[in-house]
Backbone bond lengths (Angstrom), bond angles and torsions (degrees), N, CA, C in turn:
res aa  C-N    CA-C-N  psi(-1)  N-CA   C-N-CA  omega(-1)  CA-C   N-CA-C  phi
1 X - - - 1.463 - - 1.533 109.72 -
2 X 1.254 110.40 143.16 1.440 115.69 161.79 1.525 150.60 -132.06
3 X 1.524 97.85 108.83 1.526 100.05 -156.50 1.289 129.02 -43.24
4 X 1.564 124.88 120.33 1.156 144.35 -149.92 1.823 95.08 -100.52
5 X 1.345 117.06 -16.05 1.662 120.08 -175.11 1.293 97.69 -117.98
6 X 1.372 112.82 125.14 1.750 115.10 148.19 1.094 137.28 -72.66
7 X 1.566 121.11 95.37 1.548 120.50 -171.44 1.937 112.20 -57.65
8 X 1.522 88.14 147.34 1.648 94.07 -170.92 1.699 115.51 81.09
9 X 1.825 104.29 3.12 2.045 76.65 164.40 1.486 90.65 -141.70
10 X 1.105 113.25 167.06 1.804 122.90 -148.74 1.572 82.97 -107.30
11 X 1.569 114.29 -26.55 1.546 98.96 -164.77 1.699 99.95 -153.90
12 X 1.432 107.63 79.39 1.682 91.04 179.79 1.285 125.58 -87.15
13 X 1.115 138.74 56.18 1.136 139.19 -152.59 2.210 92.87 -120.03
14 X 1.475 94.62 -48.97 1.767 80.03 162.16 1.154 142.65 -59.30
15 X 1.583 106.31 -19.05 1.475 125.98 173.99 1.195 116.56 -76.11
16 X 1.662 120.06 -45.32 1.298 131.52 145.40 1.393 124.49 -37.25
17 X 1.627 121.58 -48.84 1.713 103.86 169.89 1.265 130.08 -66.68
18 X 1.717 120.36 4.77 0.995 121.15 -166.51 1.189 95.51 -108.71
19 X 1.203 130.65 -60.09 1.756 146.16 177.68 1.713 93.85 -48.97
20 X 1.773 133.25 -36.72 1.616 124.77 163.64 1.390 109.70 -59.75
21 X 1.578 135.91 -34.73 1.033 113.46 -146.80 1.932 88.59 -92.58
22 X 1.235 98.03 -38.18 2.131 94.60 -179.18 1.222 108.82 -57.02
23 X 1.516 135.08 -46.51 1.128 132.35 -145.87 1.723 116.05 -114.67
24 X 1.667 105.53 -18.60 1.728 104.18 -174.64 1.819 101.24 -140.15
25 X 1.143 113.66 -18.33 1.680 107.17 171.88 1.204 125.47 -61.40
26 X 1.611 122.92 4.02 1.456 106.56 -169.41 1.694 86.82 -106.27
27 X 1.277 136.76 2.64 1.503 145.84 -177.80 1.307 104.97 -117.26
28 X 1.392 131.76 -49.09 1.616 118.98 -157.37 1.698 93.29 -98.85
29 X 1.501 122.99 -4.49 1.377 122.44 -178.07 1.396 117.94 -85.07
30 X 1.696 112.98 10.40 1.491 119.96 -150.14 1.341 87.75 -131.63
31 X 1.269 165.10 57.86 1.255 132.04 145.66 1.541 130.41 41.55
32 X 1.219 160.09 89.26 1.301 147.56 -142.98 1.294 141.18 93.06
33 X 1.683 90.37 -59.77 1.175 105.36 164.10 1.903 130.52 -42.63
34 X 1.576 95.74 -67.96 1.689 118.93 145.79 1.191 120.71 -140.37
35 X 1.631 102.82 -167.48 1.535 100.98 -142.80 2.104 87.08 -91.35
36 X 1.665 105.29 174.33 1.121 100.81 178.60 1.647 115.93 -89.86
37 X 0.976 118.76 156.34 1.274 120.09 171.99 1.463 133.80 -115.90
38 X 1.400 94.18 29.24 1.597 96.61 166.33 1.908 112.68 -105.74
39 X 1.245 128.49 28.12 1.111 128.47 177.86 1.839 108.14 -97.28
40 X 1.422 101.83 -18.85 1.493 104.47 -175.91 1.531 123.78 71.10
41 X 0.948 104.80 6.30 1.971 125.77 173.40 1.324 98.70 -109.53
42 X 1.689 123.86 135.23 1.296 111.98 -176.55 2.039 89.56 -136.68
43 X 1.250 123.87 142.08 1.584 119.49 168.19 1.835 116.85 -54.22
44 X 1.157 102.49 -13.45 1.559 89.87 -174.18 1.892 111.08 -141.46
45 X 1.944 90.02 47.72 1.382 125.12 168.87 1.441 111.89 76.52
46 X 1.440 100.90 151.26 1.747 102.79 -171.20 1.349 114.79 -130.62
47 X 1.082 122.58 55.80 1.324 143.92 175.43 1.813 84.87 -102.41
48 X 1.278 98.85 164.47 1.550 120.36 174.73 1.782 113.91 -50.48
49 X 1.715 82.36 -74.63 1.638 94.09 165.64 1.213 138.82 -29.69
50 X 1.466 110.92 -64.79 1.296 135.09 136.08 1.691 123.58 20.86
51 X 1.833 91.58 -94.00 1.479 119.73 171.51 1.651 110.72 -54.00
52 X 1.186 106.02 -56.11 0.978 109.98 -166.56 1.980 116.04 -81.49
53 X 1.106 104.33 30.42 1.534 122.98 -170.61 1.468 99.78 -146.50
54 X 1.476 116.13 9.86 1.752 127.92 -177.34 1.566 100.75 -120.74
55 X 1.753 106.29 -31.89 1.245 109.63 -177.34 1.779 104.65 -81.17
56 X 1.352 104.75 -25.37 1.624 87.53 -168.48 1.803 108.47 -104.58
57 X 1.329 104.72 -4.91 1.515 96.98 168.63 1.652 100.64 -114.72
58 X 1.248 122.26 1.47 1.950 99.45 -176.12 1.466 110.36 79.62
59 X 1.359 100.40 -166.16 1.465 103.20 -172.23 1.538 84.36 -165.58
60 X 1.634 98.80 112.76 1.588 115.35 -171.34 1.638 118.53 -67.98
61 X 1.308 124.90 149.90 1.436 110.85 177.35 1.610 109.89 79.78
62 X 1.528 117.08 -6.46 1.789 119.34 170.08 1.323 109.26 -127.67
63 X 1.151 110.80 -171.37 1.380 124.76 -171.62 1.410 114.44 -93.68
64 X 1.478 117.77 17.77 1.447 123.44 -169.32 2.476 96.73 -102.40
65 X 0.735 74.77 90.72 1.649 77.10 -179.60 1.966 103.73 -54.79
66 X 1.176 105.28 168.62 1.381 117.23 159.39 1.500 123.01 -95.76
67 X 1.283 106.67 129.33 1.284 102.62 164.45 1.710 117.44 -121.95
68 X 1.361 101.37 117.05 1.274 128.75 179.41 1.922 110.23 -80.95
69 X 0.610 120.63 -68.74 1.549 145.25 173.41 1.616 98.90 -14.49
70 X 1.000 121.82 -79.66 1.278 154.39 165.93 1.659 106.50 3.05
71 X 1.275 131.99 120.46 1.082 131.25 -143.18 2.072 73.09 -105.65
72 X 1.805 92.18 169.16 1.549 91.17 167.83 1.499 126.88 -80.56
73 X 1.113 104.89 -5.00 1.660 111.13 -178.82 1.358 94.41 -75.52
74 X 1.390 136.62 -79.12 1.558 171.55 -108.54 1.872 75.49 -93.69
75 X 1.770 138.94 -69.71 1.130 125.20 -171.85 1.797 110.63 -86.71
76 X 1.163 120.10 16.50 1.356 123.41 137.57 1.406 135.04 -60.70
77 X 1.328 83.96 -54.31 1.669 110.38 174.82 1.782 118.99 -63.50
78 X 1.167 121.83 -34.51 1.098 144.25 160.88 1.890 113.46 -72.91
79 X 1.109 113.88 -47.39 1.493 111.39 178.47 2.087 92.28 -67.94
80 X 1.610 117.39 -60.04 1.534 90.68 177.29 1.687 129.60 -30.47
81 X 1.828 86.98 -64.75 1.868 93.43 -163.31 1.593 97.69 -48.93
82 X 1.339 133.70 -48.46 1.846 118.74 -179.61 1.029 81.14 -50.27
83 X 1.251 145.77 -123.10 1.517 154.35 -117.56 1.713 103.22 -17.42
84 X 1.770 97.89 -62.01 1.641 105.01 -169.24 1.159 105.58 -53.78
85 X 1.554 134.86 -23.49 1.579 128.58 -166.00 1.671 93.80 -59.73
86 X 1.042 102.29 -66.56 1.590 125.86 -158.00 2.071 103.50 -62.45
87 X 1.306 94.17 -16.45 1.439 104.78 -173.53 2.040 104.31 -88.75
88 X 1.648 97.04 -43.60 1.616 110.39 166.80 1.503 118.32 -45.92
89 X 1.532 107.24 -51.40 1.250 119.49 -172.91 1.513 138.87 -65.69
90 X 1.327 76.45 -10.73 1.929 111.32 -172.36 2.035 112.54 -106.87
91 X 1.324 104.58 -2.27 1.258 109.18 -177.09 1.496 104.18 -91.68
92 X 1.857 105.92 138.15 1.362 116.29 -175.73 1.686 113.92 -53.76
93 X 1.245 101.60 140.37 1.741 102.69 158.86 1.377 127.81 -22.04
94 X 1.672 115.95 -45.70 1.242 107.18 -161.57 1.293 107.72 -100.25
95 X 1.394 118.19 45.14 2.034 124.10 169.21 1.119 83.58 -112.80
96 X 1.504 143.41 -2.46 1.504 125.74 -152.96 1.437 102.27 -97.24
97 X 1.321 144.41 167.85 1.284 140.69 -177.64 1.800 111.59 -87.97
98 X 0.860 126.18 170.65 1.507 116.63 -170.04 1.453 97.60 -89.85
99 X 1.027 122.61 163.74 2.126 141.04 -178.87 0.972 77.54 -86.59
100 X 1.834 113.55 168.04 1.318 148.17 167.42 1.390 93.21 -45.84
101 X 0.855 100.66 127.25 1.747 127.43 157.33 1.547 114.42 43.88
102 X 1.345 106.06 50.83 1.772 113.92 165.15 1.438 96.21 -74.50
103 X 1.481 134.91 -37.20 1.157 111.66 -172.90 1.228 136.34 -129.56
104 X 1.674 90.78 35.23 1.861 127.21 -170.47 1.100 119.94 -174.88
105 X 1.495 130.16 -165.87 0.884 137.11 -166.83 1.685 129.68 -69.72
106 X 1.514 95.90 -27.93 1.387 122.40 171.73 1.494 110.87 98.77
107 X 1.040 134.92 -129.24 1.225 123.97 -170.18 1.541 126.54 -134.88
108 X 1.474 118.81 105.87 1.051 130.59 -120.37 1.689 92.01 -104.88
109 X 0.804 106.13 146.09 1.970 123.59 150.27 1.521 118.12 -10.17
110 X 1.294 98.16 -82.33 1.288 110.24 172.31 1.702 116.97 -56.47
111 X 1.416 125.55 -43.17 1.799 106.43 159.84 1.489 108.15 -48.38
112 X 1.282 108.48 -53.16 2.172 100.09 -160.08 1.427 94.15 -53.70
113 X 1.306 142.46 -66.92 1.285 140.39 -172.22 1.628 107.86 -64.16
114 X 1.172 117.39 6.31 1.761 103.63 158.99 1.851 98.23 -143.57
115 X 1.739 94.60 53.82 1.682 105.32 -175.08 1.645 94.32 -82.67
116 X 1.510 132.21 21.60 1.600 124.73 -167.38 1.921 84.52 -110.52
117 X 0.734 137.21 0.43 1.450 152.54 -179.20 1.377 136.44 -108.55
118 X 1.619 96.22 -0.24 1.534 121.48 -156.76 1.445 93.46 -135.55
119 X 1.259 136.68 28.03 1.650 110.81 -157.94 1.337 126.35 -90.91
120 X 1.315 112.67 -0.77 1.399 129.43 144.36 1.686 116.58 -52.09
121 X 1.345 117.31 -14.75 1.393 107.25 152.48 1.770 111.22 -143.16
122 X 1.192 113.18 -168.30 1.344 122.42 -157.62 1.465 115.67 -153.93
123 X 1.421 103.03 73.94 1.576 125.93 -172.97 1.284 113.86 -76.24
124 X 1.308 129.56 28.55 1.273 114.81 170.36 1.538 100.59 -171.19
125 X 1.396 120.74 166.04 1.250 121.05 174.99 1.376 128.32 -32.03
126 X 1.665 111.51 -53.74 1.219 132.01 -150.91 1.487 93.45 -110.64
127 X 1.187 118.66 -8.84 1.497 98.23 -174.79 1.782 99.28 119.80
128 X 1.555 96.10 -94.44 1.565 87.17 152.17 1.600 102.15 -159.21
129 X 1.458 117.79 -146.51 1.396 116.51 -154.45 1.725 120.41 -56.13
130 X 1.522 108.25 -33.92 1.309 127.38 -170.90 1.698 90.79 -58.26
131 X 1.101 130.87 -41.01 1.259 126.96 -172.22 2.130 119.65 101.30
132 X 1.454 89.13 1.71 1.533 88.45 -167.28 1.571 131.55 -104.79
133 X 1.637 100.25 45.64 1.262 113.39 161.33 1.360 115.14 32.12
134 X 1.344 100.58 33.92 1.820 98.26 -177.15 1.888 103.61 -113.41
135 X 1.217 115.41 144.10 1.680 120.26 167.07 1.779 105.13 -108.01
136 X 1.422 72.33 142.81 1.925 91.51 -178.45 1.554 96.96 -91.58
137 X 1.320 119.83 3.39 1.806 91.22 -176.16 1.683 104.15 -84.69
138 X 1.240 98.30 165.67 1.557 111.71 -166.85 1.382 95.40 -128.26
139 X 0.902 136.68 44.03 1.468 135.33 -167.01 1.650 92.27 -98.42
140 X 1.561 113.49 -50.26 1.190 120.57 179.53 1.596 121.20 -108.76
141 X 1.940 97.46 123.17 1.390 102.93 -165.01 1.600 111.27 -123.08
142 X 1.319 115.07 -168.93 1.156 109.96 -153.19 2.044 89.63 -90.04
143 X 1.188 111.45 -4.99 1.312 106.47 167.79 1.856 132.94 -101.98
144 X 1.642 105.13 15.56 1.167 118.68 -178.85 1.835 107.92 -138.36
145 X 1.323 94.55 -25.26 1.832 98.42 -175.47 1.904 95.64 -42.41
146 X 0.955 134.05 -48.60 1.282 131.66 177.67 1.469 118.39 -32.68
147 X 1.710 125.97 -41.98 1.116 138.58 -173.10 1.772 98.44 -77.19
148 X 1.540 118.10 -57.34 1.146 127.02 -164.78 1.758 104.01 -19.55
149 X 1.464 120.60 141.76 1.057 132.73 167.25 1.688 121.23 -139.22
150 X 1.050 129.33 171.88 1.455 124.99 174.07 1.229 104.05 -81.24
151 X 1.402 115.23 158.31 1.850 146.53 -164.74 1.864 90.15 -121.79
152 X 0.690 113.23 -31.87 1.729 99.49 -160.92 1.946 109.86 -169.99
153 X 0.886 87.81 146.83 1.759 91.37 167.57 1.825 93.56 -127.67
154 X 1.533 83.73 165.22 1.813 99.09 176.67 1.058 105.24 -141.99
155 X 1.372 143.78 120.79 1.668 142.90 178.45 2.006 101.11 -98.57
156 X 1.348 97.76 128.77 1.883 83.29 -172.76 1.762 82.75 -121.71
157 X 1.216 92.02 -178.07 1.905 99.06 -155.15 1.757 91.23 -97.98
158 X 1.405 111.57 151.42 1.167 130.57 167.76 1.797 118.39 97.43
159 X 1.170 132.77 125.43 1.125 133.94 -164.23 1.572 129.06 -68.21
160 X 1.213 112.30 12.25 1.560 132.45 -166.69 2.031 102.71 -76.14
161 X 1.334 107.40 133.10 1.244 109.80 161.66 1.520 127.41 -22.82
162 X 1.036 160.00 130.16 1.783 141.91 140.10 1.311 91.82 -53.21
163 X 1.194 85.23 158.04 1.387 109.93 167.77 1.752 116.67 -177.12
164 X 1.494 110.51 15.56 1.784 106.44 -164.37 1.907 64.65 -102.73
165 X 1.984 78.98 -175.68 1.585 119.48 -176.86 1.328 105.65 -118.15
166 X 1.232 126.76 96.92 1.159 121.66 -173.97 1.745 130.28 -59.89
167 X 1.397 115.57 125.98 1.609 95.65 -162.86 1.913 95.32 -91.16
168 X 1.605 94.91 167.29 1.903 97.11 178.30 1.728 86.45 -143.84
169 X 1.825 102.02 121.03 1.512 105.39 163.04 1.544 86.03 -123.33
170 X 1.060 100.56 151.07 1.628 123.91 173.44 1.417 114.78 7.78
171 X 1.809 98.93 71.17 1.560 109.40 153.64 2.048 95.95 84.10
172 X 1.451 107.41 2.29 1.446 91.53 -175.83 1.736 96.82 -115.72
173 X 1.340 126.36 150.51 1.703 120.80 164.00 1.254 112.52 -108.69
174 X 1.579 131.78 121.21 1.647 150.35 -160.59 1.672 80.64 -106.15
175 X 1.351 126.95 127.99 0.733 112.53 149.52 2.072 122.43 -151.59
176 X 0.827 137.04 -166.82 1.414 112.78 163.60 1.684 110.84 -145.33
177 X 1.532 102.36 139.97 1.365 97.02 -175.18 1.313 125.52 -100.74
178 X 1.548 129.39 -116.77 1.912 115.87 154.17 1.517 112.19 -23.09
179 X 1.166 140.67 143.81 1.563 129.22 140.20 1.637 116.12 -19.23
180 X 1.434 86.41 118.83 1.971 89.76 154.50 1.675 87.73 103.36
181 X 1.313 122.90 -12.69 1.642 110.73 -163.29 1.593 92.34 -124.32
182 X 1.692 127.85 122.72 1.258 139.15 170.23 1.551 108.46 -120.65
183 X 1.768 114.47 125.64 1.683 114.99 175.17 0.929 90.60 -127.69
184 X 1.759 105.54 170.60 1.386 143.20 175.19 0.943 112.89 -131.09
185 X 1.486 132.48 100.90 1.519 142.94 169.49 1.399 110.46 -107.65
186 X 1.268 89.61 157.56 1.456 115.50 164.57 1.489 127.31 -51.87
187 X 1.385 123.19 91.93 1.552 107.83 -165.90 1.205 116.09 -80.99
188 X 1.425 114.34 10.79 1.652 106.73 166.31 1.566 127.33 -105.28
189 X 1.649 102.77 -6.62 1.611 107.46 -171.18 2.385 90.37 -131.76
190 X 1.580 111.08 -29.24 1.144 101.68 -159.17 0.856 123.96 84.57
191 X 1.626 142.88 4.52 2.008 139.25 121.14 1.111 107.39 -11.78
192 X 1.411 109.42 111.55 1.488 116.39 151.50 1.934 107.46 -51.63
193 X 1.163 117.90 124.46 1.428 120.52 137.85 1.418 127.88 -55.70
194 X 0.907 80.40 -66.08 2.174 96.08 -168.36 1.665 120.34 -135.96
195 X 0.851 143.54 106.24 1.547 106.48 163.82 1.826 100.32 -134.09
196 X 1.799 89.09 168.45 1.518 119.59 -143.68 1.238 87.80 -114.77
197 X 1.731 115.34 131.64 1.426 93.70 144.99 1.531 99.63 -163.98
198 X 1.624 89.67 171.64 1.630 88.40 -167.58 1.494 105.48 -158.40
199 X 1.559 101.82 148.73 1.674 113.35 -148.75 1.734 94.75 -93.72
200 X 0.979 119.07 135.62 1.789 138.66 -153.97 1.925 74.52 -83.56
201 X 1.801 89.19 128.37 1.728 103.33 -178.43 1.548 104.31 -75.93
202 X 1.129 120.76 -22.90 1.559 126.87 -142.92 1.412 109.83 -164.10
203 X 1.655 123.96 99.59 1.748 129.84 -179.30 0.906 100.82 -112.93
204 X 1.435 115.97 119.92 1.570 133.63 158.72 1.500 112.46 -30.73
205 X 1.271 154.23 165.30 1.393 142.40 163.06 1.627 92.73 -84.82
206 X 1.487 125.10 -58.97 1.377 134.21 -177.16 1.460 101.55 -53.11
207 X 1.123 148.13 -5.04 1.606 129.04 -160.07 1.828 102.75 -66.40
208 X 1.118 107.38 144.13 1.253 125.73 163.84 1.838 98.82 -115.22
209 X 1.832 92.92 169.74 1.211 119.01 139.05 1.696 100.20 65.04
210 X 1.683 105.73 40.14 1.510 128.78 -169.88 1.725 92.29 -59.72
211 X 1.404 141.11 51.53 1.520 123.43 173.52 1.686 110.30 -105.21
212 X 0.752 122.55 -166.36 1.565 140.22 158.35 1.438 117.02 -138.40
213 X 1.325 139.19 157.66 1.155 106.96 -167.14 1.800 92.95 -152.15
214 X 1.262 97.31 14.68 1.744 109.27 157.90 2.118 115.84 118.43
215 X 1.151 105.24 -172.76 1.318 116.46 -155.84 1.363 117.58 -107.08
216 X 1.259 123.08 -169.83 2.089 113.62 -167.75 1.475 65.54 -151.85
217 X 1.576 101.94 159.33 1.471 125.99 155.02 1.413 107.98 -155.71
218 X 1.779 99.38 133.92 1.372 103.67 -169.18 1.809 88.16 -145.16
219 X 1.330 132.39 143.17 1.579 137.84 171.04 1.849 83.86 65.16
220 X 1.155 79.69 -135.01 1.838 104.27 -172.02 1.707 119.28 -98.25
221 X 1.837 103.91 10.11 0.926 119.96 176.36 1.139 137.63 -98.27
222 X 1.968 133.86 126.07 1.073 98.80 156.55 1.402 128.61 -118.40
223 X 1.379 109.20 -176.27 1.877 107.07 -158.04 1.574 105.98 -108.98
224 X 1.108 153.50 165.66 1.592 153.17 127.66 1.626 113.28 -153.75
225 X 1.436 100.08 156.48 1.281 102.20 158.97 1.453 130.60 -94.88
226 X 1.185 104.36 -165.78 1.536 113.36 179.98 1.311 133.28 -132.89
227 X 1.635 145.02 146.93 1.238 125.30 -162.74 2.013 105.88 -79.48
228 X 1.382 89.57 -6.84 2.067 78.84 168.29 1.656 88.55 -103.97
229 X 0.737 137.95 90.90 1.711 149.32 158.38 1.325 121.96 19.41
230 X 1.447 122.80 33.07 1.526 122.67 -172.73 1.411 84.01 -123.41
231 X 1.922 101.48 150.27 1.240 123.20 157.44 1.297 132.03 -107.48
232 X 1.054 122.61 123.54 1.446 138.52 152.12 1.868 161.58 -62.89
233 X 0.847 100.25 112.50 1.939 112.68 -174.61 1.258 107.22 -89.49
234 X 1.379 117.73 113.46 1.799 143.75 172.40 1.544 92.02 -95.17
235 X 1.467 95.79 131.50 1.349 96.59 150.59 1.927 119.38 -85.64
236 X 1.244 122.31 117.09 1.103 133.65 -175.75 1.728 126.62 -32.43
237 X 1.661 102.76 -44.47 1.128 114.89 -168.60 1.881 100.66 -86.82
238 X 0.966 123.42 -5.92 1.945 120.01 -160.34 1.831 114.07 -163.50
239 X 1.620 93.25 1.64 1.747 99.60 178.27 0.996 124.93 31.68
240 X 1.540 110.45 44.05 1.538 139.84 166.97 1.893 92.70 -77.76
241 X 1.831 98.21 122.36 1.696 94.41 144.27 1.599 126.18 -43.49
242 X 1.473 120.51 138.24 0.969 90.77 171.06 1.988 96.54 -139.83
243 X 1.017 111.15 9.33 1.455 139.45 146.57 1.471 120.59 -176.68
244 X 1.870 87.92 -170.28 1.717 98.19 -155.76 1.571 91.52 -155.94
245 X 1.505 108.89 113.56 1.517 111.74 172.32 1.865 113.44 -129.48
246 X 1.170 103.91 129.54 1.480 124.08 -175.27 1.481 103.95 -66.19
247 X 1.553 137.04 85.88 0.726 115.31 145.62 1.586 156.58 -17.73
248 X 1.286 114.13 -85.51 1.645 142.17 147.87 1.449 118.96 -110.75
249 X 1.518 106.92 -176.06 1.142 108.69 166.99 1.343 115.23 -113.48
250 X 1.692 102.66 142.35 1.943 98.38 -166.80 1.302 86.34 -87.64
251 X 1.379 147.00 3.12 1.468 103.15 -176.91 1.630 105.73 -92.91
252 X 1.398 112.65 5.79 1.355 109.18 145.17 1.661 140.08 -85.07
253 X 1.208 89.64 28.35 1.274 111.01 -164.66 1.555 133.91 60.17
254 X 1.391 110.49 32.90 1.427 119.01 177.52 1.774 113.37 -88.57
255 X 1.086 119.06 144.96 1.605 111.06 166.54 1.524 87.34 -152.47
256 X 1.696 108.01 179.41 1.501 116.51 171.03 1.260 93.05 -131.54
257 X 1.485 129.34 117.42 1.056 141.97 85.66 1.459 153.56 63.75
258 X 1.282 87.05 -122.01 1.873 130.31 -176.90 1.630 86.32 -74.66
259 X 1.433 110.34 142.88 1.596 128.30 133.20 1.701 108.57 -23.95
260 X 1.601 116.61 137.44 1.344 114.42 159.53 1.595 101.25 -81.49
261 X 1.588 97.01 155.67 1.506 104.23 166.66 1.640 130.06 -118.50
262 X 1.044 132.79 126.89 1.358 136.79 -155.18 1.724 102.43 -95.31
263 X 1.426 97.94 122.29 1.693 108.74 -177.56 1.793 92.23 -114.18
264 X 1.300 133.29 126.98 1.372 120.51 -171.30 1.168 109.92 16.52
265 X 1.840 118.48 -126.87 1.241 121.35 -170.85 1.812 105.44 -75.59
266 X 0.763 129.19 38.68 1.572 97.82 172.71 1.902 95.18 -147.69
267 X 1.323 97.39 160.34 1.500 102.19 173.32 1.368 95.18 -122.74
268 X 1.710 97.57 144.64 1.317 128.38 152.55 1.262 143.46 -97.24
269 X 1.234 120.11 116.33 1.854 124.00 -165.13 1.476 101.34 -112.30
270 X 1.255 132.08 124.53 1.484 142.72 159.78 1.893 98.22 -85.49
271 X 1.746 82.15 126.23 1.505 104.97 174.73 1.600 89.48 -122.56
272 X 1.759 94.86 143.20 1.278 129.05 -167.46 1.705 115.78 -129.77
């Protein structure tokens, strides 16, 4: 038999996101790679036991290795954190935090340019205008970073590198993953809100450099480009299109990239 509970912790499932993120996030975080595990149905049974008898022998003939090593606490801890995925995924709408501007204006100009005041979130690519990817919270110091552990993983569909910066306005994360695919989760549990996506009209044969590398939010909007060179307006609160403008043309080899950037009213997209 194999113990499916870790004696001595009331809740291992944080211990588990940490022991997921060293040992199974660089596979179940990819789309393709393996399967996701927030549906709570697993092919080789989903009982506790189960999982945790998948984690310590693998699954022969795939890319799921065995792990033997693995003490019984450590695949306890790991059989919780799956559980919570599938447990996250199943929680009603209304624990979720509200989208940009369900109950205002949304998020204005004047915050991103006084985003050094805000640092509990991260309204813009860079942090904010200075460009220097730096956070003012102090929550984490050089005498606790040791403890720090993961809160959540998110697996988003399609096999493409990350590579965006995820933005956070008030308790929500805008972010974009493969090209063509934009969500809104929950940045305190990792609930999807919404997500957007949309199949590229037109691929260069030559295209390189298939990434995205993240999103703008300005009002109740959000912005990205695309690897055929058109930009796009999300509505913030329901990731409804709410337009579509042709930059260039990629079969001259243009696409976007880069994050748009918001100067007051107008956004800016670098085509490449």
């Amino acid at each position: 038999m194999i113990p499916i509970r870790s004696a001595g912790l009331q809740d291992p499932a944080p211990a588990g996101a940490a022991l997921f993120q060293r040992s199974c996030a660089s596979c179940h975080n990819v789309e393709g790679r393996a399967p996701s595990l927030s549906t709570g149905v697993f092919t080789h049974g989903s009982d506790d036991a189960q999982i945790a008898q998948t984690i310590r022998a693998g699954v022969p003939g795939t890319q799921m290795p065995p792990f033997p090593a693995l003490s019984a606490d450590a695949v306890a801890q790991l059989v919780a954190y799956i559980r919570s995925l599938s447990s996250s995924a199943a929680r009603p709408p209304a624990s979720a935090p509200a989208a940009a501007g369900t109950n205002g204006p949304g998020l204005t100009f004047e915050r991103i340019r006084g985003a050094a005041g805000e640092p509990h979130n991260w309204l813009t690519y860079w942090g904010d205008y200075q460009g220097t990817h730096f956070s003012r919270l102090q929550q984490i110091t050089t005498s606790n970073v040791s403890r720090v552990q993961a809160a959540w993983a998110r697996q988003l569909p399609g096999s493409s590198v990350l590579e965006a910066t995820p933005l956070v306005v008030d308790g929500v994360m805008y972010t974009s993953g493969p090209p063509g695919i934009v969500v809104a989760l929950d940045a305190a549990t990792g609930r999807q809100l919404w997500r957007y996506q949309r199949t590229q009209k037109i691929r260069n044969p030559n295209e390189i450099n298939p990434f995205n590398r993240g999103v703008a939010v300005l009002g109740n909007r959000v912005f990205v480009g695309t690897l055929d060179a058109a930009l796009l307006a999300l509505d913030a609160r329901s990731g409804a299109l709410l337009w579509e403008v042709q930059m260039a043309d990629t079969m001259q080899g243009y696409s976007i990239t880069s994050p748009p950037l918001v100067i007051k009213d107008k956004i800016i997209a670098k085509q490449k």
